[in-house]
Each structure stands twice: as C-alpha cells, then as structure tokens.
C-alpha positions in Angstrom: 117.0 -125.1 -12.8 115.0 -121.9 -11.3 117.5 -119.3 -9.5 115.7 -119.8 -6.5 116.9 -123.8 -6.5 120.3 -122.6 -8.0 120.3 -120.3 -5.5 119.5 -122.9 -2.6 122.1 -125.6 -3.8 124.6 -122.9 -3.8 124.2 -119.6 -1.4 127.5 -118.3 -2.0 126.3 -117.4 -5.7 123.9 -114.7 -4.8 126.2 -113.2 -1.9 128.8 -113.4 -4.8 126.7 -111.3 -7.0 125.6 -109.3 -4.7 129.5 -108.3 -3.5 130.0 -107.9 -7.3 127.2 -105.8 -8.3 125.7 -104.4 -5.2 123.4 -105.7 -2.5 120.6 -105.3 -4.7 121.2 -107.6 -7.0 119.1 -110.0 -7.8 119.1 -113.4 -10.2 116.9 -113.9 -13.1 117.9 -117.5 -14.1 121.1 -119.9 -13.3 122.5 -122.9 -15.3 125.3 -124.7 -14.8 127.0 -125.2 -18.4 129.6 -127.7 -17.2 131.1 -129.0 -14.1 133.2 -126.2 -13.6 130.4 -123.4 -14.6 127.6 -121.4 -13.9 126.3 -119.4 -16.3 123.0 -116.7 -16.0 121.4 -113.6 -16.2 121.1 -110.8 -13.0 119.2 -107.4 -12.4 120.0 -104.2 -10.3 120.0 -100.8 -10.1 118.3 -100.5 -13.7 121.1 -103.0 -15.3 120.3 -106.6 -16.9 124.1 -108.8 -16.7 125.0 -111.9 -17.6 127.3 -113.5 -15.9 130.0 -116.8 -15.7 131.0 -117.9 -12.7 134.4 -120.3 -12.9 134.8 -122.4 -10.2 138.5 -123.5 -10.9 139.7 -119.8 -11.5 137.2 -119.0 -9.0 136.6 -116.0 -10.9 133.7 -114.4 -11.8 132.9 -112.5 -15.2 129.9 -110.2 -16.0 128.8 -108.6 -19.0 125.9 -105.4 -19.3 122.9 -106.3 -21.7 120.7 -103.4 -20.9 121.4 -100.2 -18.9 118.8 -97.8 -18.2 120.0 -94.2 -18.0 118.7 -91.7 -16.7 119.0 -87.8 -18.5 119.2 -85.3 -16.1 117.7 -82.1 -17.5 119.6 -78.5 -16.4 
C-alpha cells in the first residue's frame, strides 16, 4: 500500500507523525505488519525514520536511519 492510500485510510497517521517529528514530516511508505501494526519509513528536516505505530499500546516508536548534519565552520 502507497502512503498516500495509507495515508487516506487512516489520517490520524500523518498528523501523528507530524506531532512526533514536526509538521514537516512527511511519509515515504506505510505497511501494516499485523492487525495491530503499522510499520514505515518518514522524512524531515534532513532525517530518514522508521517508525511502528501500535494500536493497542497506542504508542508510537521511531528510529533515525540517516541524519544529515550540517558543520558549521568558525
């Protein structure tokens, strides 16, 4: 399933994310793993996540993939 039909089955995910991570998040791809579920990737502000969303704990988990950092010179 795209993240634009995740996102349409269920519009609390992205306003989840976004509360999360910041309102410039965006998703990348959604699947749901198991009834209880969702499992995918998200962008923003120069960071790749993946994250689990558990709908009986109704918690929501993230983990960094990439970062991009940037060096400020003196």
């Amino acid at each position: 399933m795209s993240a634009a039909q995740e996102t349409a089955r269920d519009p609390q995910l992205l306003d989840r994310l976004r509360h999360a991570l910041g309102p410039e998040a965006q998703l990348v791809s959604v699947r749901q793993t198991d009834a209880q579920r969702l499992r995918g990737v998200a962008v923003c502000s120069g960071r790749i996540l993946s994250f689990v969303l558990e709908a009986e704990q109704n918690r929501l988990r993230t983990q960094p993939l990439f970062e991009l950092l940037q060096h400020r010179r003196p």
